[in-house]
N, CA, C and O atoms as a DFTB+ gen file, in Angstrom:
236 C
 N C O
     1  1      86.852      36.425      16.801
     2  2      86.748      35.055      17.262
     3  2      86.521      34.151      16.048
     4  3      85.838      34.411      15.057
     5  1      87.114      33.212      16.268
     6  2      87.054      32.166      14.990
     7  2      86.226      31.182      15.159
     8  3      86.078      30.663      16.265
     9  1      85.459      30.724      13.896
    10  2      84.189      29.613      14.344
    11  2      84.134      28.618      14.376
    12  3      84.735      28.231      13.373
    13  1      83.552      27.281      15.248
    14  2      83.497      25.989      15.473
    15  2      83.358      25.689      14.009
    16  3      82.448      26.172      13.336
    17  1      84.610      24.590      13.351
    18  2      83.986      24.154      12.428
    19  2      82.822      22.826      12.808
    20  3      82.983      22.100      13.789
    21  1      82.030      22.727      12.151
    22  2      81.042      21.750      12.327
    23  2      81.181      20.187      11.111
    24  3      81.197      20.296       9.885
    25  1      81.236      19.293      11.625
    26  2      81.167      18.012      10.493
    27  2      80.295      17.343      10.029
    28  3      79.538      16.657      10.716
    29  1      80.261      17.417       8.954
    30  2      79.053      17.419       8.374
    31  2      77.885      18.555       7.885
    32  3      77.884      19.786       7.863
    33  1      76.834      17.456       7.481
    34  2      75.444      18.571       7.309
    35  2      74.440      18.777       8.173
    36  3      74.074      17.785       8.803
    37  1      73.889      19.810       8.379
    38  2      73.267      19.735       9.234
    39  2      71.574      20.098       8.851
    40  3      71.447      21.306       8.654
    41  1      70.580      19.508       8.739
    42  2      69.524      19.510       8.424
    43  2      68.314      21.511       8.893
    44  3      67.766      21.926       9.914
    45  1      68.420      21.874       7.970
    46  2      67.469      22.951       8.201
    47  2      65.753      23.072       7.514
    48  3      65.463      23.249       6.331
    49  1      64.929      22.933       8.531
    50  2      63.887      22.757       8.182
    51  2      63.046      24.353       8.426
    52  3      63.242      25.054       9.419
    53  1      62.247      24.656       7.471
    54  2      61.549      25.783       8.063
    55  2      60.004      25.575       8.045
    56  3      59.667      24.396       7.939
    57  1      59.373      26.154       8.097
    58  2      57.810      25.879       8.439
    59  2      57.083      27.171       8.385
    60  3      57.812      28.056       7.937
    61  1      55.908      27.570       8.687
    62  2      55.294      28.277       8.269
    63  2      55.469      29.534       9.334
    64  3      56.320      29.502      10.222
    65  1      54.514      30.702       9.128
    66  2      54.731      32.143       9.651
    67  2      55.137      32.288      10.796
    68  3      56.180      32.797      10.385
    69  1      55.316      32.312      12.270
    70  2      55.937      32.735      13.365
    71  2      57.010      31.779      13.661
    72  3      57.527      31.979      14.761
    73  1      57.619      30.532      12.813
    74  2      58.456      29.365      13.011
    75  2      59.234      30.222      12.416
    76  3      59.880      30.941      13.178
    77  1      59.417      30.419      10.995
    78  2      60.604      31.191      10.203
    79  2      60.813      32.184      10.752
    80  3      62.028      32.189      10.953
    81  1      60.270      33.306      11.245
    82  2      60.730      34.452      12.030
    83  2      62.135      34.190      13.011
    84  3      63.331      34.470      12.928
    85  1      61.222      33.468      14.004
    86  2      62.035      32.860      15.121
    87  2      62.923      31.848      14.826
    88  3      63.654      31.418      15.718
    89  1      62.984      31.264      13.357
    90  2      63.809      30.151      13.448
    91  2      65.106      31.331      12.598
    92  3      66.302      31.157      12.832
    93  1      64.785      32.098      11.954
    94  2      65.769      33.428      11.247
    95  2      66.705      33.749      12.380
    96  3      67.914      33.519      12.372
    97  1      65.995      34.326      13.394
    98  2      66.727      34.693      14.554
    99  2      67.765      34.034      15.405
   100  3      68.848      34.435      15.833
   101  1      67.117      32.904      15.525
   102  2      68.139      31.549      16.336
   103  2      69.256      31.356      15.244
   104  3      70.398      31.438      15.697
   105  1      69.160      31.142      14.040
   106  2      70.057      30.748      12.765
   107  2      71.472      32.031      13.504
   108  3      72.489      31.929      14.191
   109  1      70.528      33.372      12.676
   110  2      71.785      34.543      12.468
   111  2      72.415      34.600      13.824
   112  3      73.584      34.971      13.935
   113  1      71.731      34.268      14.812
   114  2      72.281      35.391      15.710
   115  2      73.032      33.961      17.273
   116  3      73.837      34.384      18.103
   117  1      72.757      33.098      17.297
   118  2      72.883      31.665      18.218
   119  2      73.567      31.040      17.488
   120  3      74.591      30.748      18.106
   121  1      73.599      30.467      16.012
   122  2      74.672      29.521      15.286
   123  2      75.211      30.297      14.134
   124  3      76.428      30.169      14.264
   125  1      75.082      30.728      13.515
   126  2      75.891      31.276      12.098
   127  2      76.459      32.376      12.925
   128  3      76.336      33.316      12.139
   129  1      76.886      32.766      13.769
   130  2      77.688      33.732      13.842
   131  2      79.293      32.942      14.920
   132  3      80.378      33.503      15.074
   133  1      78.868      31.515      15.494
   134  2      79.774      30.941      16.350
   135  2      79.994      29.537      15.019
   136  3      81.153      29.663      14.624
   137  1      79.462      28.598      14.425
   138  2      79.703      27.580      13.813
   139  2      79.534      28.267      12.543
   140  3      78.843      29.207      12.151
   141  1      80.574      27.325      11.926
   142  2      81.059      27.141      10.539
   143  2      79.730      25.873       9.790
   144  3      80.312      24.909       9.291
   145  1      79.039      25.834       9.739
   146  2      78.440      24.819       9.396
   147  2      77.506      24.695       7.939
   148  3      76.669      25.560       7.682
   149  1      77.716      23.663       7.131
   150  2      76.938      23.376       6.517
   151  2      75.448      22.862       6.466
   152  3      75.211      21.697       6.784
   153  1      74.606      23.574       6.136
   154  2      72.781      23.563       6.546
   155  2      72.459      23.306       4.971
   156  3      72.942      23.981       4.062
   157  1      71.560      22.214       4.803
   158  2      70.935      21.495       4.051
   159  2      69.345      22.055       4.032
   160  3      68.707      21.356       4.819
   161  1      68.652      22.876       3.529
   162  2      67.722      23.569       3.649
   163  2      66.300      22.790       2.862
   164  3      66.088      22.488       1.687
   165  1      65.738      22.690       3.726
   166  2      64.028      22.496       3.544
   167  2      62.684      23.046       3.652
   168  3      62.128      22.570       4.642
   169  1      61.917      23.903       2.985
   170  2      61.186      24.454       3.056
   171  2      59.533      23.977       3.529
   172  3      58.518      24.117       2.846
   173  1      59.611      23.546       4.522
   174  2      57.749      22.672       4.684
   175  2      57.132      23.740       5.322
   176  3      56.898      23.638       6.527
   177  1      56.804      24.838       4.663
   178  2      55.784      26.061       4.727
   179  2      54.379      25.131       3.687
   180  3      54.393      24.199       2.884
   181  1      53.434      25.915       4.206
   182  2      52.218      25.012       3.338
   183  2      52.073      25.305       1.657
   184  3      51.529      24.562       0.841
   185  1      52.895      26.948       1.337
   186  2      52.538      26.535      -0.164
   187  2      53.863      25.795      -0.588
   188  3      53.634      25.263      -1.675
   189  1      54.894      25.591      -0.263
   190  2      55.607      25.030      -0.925
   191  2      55.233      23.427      -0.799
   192  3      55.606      22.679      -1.703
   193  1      54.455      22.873       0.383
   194  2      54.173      21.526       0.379
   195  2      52.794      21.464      -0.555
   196  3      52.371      20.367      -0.920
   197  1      52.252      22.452      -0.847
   198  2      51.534      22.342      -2.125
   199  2      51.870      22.176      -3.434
   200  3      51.333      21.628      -4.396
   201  1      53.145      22.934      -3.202
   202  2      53.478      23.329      -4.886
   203  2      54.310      21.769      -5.179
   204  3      54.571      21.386      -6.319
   205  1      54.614      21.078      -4.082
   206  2      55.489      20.161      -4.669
   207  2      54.680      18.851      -4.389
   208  3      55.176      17.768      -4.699
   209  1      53.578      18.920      -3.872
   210  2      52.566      17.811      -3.401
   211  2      52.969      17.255      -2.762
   212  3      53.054      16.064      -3.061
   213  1      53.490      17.693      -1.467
   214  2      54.421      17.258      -0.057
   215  2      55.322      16.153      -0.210
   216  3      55.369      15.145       0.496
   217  1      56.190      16.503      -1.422
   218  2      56.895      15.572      -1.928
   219  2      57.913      16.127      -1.196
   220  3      58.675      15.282      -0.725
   221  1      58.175      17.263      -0.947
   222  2      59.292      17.944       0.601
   223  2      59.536      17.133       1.931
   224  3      60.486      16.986       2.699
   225  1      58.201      16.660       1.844
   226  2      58.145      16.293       3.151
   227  2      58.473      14.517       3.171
   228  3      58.524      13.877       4.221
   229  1      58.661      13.952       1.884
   230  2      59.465      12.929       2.068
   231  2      60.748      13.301       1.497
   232  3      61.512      12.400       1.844
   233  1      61.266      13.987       0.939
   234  2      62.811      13.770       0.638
   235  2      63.754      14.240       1.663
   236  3      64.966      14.104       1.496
């Protein structure tokens, strides 16, 4: 089967311990296996909003 292309970007945010699990799952197995899509990736887990002084969380 061939996949929906998608237009545009599409915003991926992740977050901390039982969000990324479950958000892994929905990704591989609900959209990356039917859409073609480009995902723009953001990490707002708490050490990375440390390490960057939640400067993540405005860009």
């Amino acid at each position: 089967m061939s996949k929906i292309k998608v237009q545009g970007k599409v915003v991926e945010l992740d977050g901390d311990e039982m969000t990324r699990i479950i958000w892994q799952f929905i990704k591989d197995e609900l959209i990356l296996k039917y859409l073609d899509v480009d995902l723009e990736y953001y990490d707002l887990g708490m050490e990375n909003r440390d390490a960057t002084d939640d400067q993540v969380t405005i860009d």
